[in-house]
PDB file of N, H, CA, C and O in Angstrom:
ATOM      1  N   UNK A   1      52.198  45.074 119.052  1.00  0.00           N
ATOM      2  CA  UNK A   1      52.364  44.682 117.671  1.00  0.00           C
ATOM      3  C   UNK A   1      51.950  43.215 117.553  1.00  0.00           C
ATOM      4  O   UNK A   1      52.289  42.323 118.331  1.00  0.00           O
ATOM      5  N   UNK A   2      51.117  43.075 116.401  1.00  0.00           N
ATOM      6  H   UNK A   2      50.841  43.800 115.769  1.00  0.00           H
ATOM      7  CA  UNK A   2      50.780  41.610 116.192  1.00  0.00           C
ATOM      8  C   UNK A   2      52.040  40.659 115.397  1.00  0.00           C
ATOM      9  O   UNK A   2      52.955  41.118 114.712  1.00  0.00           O
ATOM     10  N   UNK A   3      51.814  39.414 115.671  1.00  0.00           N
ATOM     11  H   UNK A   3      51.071  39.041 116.227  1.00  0.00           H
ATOM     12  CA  UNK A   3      52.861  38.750 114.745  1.00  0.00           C
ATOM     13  C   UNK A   3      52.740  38.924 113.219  1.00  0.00           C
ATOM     14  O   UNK A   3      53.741  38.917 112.503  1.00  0.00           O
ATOM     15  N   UNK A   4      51.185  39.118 112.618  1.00  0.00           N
ATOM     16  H   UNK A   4      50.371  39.123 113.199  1.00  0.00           H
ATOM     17  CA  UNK A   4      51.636  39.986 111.334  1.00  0.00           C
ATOM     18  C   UNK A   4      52.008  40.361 110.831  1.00  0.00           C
ATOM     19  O   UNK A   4      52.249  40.081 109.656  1.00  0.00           O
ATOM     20  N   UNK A   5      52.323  41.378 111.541  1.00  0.00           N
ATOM     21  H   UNK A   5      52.127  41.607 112.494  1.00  0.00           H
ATOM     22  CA  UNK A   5      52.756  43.027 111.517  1.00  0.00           C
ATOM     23  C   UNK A   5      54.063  42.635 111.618  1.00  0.00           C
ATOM     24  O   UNK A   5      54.734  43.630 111.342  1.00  0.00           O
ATOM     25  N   UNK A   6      54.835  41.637 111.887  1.00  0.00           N
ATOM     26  H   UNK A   6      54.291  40.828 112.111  1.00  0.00           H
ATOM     27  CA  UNK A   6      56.352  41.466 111.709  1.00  0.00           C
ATOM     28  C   UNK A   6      57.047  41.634 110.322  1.00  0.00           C
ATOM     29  O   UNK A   6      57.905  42.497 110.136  1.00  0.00           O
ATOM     30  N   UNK A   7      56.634  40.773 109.371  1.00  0.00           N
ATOM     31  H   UNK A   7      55.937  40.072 109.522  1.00  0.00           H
ATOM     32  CA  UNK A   7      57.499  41.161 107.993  1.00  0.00           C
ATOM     33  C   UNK A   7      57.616  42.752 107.993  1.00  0.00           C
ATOM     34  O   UNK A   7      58.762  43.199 107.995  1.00  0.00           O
ATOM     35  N   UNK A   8      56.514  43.687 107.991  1.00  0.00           N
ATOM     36  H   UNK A   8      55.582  43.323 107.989  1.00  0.00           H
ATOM     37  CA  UNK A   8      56.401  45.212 107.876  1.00  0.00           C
ATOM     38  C   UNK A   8      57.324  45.802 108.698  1.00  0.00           C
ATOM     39  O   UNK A   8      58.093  46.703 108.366  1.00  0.00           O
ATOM     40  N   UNK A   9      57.246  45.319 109.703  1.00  0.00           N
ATOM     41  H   UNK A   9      56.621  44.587 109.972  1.00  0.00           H
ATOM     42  CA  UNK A   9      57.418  46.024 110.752  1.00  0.00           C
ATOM     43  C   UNK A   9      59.247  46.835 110.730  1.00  0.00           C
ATOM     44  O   UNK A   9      60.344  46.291 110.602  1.00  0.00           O
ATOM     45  N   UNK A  10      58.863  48.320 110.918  1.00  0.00           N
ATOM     46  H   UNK A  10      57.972  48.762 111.021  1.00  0.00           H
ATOM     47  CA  UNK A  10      60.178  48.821 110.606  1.00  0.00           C
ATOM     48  C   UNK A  10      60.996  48.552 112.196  1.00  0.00           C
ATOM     49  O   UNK A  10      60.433  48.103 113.195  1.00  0.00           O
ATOM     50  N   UNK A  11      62.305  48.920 112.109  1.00  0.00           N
ATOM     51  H   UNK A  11      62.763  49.284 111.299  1.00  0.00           H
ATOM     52  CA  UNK A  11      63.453  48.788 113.017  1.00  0.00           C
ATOM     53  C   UNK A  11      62.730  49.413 114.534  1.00  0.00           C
ATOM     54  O   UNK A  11      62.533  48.739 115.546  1.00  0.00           O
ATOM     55  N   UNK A  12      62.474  50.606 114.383  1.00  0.00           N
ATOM     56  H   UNK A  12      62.634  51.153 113.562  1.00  0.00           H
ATOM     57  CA  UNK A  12      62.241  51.126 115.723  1.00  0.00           C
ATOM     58  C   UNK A  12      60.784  50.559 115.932  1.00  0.00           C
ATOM     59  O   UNK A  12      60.308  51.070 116.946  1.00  0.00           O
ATOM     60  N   UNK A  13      60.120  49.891 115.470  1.00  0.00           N
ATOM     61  H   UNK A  13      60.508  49.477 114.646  1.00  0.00           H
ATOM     62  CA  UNK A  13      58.898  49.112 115.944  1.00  0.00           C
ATOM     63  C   UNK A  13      59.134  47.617 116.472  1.00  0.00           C
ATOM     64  O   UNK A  13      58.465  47.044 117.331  1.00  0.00           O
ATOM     65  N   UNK A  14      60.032  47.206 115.897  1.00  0.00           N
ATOM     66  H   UNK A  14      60.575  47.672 115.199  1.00  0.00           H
ATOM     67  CA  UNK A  14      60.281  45.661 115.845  1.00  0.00           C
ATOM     68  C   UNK A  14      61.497  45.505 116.960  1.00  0.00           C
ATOM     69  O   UNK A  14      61.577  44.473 117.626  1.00  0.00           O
ATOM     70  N   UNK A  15      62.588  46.769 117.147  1.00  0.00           N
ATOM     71  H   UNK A  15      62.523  47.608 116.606  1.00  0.00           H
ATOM     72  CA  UNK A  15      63.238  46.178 118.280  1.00  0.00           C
ATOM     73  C   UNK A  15      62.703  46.161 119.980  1.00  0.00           C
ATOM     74  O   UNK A  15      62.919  45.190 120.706  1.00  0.00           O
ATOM     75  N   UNK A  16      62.235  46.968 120.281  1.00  0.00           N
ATOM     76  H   UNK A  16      62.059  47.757 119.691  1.00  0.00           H
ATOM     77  CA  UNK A  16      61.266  47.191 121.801  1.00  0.00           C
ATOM     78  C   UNK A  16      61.130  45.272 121.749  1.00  0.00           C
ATOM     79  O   UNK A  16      61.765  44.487 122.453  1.00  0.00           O
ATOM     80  N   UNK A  17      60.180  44.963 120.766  1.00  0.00           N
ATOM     81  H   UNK A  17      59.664  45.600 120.194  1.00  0.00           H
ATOM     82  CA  UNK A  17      59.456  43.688 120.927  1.00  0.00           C
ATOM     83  C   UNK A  17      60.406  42.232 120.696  1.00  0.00           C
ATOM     84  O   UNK A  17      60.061  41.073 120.926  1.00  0.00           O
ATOM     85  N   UNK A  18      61.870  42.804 120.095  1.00  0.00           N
ATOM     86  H   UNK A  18      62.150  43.746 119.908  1.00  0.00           H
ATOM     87  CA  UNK A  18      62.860  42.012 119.942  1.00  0.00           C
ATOM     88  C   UNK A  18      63.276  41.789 121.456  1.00  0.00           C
ATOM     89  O   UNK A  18      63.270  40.776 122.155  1.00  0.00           O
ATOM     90  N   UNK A  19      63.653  43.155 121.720  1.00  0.00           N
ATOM     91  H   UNK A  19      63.657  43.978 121.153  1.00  0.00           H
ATOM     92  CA  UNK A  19      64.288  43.150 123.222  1.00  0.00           C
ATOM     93  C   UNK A  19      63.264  42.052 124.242  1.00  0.00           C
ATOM     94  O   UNK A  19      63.570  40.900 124.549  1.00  0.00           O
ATOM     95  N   UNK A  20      62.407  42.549 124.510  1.00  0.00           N
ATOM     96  H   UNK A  20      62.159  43.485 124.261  1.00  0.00           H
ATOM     97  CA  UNK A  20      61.201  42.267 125.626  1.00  0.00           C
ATOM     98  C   UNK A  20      61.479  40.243 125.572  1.00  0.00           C
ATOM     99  O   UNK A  20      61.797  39.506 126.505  1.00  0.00           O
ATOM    100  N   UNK A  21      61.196  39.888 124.104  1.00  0.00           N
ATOM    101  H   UNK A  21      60.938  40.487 123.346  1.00  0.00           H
ATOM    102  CA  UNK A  21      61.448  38.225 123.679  1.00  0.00           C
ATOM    103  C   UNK A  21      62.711  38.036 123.841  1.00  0.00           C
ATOM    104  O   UNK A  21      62.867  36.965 123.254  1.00  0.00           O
ATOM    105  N   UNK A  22      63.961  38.416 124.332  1.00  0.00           N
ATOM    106  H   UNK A  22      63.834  39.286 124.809  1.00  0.00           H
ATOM    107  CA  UNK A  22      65.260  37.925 124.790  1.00  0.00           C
ATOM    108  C   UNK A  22      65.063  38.011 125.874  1.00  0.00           C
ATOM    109  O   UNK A  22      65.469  37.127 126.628  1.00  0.00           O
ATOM    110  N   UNK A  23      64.141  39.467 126.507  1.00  0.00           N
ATOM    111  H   UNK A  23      63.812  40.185 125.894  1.00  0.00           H
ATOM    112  CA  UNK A  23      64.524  38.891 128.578  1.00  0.00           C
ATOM    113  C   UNK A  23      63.804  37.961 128.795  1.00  0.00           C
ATOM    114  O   UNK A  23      64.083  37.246 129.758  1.00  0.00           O
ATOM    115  N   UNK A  24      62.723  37.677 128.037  1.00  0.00           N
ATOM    116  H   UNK A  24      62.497  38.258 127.255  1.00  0.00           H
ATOM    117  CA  UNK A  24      62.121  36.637 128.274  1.00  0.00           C
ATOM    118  C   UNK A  24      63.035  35.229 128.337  1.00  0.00           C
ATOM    119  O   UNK A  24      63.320  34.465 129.259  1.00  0.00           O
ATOM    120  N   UNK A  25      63.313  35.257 127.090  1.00  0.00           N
ATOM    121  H   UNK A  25      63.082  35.878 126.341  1.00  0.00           H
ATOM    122  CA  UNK A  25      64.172  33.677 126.556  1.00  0.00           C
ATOM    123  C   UNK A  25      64.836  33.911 127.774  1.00  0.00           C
ATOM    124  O   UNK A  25      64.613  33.077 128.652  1.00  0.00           O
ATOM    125  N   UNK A  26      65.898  35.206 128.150  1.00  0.00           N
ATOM    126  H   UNK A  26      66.079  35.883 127.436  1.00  0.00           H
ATOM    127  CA  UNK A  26      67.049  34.746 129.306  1.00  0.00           C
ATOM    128  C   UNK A  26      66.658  34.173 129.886  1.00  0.00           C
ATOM    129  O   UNK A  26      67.191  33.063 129.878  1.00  0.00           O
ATOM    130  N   UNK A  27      65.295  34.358 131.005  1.00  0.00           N
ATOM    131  H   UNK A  27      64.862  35.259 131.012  1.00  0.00           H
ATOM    132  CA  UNK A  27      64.731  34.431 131.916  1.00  0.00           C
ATOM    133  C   UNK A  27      64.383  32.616 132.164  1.00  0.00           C
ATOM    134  O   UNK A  27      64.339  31.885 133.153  1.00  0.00           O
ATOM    135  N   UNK A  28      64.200  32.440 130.800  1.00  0.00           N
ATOM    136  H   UNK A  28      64.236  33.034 129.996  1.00  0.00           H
ATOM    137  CA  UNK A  28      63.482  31.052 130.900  1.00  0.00           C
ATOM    138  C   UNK A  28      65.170  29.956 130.798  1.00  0.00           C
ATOM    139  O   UNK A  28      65.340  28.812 131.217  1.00  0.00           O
ATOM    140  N   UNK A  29      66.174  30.892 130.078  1.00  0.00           N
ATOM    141  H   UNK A  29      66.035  31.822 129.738  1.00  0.00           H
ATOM    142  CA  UNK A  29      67.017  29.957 130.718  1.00  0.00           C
ATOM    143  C   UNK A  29      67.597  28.909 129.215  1.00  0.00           C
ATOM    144  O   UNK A  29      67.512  29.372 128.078  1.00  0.00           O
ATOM    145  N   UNK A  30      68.188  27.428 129.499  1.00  0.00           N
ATOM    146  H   UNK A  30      68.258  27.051 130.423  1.00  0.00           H
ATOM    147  CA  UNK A  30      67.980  26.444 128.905  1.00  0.00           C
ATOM    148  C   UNK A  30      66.853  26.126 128.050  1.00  0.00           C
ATOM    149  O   UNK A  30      66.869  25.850 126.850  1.00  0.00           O
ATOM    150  N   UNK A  31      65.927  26.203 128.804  1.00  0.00           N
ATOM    151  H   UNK A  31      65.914  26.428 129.778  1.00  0.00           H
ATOM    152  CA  UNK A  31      64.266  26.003 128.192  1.00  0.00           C
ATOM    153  C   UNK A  31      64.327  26.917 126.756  1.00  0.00           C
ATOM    154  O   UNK A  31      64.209  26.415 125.638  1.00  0.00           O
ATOM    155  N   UNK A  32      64.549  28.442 127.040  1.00  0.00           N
ATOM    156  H   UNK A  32      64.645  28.849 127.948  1.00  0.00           H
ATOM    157  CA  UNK A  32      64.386  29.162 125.826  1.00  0.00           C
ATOM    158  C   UNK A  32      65.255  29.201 124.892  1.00  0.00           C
ATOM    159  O   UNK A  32      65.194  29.748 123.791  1.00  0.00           O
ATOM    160  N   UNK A  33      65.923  28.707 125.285  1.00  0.00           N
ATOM    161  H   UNK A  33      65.973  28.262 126.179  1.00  0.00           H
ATOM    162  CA  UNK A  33      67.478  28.302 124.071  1.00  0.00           C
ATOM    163  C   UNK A  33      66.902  27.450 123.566  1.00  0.00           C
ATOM    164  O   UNK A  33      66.296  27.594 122.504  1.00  0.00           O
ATOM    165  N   UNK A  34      66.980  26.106 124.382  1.00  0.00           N
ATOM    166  H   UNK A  34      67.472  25.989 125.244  1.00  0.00           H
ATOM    167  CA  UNK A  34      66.013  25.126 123.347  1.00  0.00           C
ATOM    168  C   UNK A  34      64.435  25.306 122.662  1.00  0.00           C
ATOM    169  O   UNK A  34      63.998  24.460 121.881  1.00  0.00           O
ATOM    170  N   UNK A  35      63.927  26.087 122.919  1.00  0.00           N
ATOM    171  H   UNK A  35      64.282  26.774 123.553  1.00  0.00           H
ATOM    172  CA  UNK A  35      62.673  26.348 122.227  1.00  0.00           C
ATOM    173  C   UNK A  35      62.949  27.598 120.663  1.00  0.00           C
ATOM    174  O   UNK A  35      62.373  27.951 119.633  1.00  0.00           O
ATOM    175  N   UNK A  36      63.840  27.777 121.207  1.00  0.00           N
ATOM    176  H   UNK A  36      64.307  27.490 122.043  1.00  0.00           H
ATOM    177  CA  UNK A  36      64.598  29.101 119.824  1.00  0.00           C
ATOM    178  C   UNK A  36      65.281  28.390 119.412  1.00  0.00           C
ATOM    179  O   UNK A  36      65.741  29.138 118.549  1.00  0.00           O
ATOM    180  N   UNK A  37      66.060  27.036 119.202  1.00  0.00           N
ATOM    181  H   UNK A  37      65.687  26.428 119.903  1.00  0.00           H
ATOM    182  CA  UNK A  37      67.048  26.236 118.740  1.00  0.00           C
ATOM    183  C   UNK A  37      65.901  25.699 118.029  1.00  0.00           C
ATOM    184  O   UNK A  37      65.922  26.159 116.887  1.00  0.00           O
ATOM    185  N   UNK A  38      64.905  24.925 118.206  1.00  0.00           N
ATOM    186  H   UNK A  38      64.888  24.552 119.134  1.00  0.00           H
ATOM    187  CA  UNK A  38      64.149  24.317 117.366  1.00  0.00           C
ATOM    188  C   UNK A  38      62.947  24.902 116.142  1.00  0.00           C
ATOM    189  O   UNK A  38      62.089  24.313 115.484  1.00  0.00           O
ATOM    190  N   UNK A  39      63.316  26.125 116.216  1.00  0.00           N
ATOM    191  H   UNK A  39      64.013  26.604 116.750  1.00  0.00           H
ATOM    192  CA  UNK A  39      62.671  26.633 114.913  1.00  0.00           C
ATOM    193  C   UNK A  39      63.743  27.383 114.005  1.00  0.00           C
ATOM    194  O   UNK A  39      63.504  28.133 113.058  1.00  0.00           O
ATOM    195  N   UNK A  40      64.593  27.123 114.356  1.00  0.00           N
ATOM    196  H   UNK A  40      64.787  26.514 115.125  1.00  0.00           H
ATOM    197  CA  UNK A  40      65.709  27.725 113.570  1.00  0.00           C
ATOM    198  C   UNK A  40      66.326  26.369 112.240  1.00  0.00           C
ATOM    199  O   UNK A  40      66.174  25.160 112.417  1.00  0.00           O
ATOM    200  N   UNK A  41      66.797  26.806 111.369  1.00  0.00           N
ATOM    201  H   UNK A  41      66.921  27.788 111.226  1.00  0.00           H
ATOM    202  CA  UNK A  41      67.399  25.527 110.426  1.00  0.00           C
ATOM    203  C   UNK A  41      68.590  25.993 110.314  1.00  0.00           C
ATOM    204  O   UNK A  41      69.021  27.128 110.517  1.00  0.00           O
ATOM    205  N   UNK A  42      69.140  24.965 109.948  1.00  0.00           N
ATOM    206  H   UNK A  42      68.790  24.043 109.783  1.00  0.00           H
ATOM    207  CA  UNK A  42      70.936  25.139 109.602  1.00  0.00           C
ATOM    208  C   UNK A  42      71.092  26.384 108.621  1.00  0.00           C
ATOM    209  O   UNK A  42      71.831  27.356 108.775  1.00  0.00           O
ATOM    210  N   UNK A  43      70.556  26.221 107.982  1.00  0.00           N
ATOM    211  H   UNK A  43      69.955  25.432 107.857  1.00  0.00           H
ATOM    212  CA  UNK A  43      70.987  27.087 106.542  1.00  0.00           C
ATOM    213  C   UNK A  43      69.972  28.152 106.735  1.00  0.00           C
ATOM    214  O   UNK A  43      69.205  28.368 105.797  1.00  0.00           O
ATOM    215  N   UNK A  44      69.824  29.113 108.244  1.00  0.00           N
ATOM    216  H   UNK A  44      70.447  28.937 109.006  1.00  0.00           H
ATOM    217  CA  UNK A  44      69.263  30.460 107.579  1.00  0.00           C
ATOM    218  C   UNK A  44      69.982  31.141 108.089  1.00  0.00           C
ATOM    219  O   UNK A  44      70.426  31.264 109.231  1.00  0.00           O
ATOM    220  N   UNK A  45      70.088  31.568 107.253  1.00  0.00           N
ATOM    221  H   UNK A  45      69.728  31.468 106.326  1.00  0.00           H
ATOM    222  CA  UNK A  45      71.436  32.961 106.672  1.00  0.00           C
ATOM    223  C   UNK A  45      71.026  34.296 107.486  1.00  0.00           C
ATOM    224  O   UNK A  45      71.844  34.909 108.171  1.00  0.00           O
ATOM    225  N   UNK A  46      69.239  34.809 107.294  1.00  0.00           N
ATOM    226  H   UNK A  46      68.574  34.310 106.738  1.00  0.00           H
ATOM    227  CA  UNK A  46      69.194  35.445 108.064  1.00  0.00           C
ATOM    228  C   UNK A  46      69.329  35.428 109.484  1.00  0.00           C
ATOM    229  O   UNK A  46      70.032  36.279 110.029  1.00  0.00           O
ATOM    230  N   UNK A  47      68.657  34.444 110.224  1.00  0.00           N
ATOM    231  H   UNK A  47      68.086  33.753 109.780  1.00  0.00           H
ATOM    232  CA  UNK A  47      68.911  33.916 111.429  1.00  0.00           C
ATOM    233  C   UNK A  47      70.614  34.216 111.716  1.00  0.00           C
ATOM    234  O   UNK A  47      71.064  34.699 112.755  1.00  0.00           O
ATOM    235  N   UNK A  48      71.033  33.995 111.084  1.00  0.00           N
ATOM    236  H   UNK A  48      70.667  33.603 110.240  1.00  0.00           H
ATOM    237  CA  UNK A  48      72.919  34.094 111.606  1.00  0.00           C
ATOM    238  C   UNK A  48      73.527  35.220 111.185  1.00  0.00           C
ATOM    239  O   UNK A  48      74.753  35.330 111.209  1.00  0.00           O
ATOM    240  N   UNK A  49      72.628  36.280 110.708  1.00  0.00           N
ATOM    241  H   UNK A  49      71.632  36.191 110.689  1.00  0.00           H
ATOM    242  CA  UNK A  49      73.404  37.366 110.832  1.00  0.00           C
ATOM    243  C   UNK A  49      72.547  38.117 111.732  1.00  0.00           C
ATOM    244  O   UNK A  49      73.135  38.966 112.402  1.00  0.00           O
ATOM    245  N   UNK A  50      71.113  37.988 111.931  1.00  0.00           N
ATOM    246  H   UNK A  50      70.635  37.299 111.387  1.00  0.00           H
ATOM    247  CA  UNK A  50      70.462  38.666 112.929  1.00  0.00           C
ATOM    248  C   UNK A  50      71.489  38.435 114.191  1.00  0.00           C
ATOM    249  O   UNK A  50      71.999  39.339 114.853  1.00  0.00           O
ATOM    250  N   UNK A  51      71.705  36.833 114.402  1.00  0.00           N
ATOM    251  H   UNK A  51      71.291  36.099 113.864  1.00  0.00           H
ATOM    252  CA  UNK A  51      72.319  36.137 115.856  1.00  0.00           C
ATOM    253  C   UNK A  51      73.754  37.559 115.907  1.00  0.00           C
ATOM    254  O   UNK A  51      74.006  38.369 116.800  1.00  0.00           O
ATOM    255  N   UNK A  52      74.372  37.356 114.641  1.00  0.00           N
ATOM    256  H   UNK A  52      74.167  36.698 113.916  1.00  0.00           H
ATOM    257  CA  UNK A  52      75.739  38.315 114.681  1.00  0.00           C
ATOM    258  C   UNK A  52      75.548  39.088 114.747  1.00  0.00           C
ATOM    259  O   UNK A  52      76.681  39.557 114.856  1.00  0.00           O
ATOM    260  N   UNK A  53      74.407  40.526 114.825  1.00  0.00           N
ATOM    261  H   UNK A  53      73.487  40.145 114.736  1.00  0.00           H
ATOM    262  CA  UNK A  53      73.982  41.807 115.059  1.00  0.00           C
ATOM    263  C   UNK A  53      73.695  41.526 116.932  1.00  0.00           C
ATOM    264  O   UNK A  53      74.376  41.997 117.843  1.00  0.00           O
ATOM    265  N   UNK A  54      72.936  40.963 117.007  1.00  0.00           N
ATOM    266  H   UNK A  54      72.383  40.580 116.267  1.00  0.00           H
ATOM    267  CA  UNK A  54      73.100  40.479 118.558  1.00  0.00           C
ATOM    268  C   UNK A  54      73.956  40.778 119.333  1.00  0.00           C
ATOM    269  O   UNK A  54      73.979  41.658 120.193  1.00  0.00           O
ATOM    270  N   UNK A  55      75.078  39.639 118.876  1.00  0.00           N
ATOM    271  H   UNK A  55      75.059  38.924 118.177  1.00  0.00           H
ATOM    272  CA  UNK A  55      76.326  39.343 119.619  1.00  0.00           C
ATOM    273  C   UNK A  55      76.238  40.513 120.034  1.00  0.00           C
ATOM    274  O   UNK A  55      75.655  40.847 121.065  1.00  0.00           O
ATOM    275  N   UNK A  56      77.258  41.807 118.667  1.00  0.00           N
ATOM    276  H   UNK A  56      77.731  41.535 117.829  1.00  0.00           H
ATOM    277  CA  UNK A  56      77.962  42.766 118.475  1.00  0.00           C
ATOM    278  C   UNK A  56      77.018  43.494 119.803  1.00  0.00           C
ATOM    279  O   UNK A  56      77.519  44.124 120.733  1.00  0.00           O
ATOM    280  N   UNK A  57      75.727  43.255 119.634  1.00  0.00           N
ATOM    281  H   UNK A  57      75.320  42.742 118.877  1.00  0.00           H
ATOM    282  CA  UNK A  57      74.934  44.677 120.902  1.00  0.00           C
ATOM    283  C   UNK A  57      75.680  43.896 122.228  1.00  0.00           C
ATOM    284  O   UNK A  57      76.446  44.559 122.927  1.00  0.00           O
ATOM    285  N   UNK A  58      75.529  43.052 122.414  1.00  0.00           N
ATOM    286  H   UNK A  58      74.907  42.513 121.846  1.00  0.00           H
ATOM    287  CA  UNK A  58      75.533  42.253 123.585  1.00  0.00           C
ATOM    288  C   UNK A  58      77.141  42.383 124.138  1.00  0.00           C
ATOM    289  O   UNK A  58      77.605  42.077 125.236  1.00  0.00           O
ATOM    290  N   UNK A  59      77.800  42.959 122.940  1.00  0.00           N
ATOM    291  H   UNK A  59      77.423  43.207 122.047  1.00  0.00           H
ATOM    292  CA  UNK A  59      79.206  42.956 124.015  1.00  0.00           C
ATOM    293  C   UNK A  59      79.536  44.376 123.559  1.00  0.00           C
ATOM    294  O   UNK A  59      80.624  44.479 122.993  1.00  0.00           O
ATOM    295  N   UNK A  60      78.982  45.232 123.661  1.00  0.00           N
ATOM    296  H   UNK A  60      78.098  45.149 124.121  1.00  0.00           H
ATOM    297  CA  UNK A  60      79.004  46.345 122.886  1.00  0.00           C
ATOM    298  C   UNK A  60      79.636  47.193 121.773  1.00  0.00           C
ATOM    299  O   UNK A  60      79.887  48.392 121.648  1.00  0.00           O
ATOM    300  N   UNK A  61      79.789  46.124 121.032  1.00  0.00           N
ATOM    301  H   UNK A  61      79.584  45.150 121.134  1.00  0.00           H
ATOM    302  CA  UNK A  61      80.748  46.255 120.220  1.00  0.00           C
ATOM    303  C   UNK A  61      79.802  47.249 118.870  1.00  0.00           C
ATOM    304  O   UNK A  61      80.338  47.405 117.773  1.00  0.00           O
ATOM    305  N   UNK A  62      78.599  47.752 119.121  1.00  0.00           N
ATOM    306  H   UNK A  62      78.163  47.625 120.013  1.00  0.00           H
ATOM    307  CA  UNK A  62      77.798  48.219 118.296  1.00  0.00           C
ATOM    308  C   UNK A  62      77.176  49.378 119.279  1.00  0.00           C
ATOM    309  O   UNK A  62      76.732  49.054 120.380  1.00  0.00           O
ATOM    310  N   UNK A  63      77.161  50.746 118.834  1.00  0.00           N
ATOM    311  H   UNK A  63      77.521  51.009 117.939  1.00  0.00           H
ATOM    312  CA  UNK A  63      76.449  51.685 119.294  1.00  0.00           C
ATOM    313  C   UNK A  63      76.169  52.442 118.124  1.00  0.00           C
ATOM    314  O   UNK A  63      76.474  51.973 117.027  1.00  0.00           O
ATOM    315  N   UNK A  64      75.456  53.904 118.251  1.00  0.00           N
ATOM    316  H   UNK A  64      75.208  54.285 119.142  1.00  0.00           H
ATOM    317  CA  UNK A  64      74.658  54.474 117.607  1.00  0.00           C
ATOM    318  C   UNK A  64      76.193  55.587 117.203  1.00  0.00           C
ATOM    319  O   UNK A  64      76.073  56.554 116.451  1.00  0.00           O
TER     320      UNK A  64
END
């Protein structure tokens, strides 16, 4: 998927490529925190509820 193709892009297209860019970030550590910290702004709303859909997977507090 191109970065384009992101606004469009439905759920089961866009998470595979969500996932893949977090093992990455893990992977990189500090580095990718701070490189995802600096395009983010205080006030986006989406950003902080995407982050809170996250969490919820991440401690499994969200299944199907």
């Amino acid at each position: 998927m191109s970065v384009a193709n992101l606004e469009t892009a439905s759920a089961d297209r866009l998470a595979p490529v969500l996932h893949a860019a977090l093992h990455r970030l893990g992977h990189l550590g500090r580095e990718g925190a701070v490189a995802l910290a600096r395009l983010v702004e205080d006030d986006d709303a989406d950003f902080d509820e995407a982050a809170a859909w996250i969490a919820d997977v991440a401690s499994g507090a969200l299944r199907e």
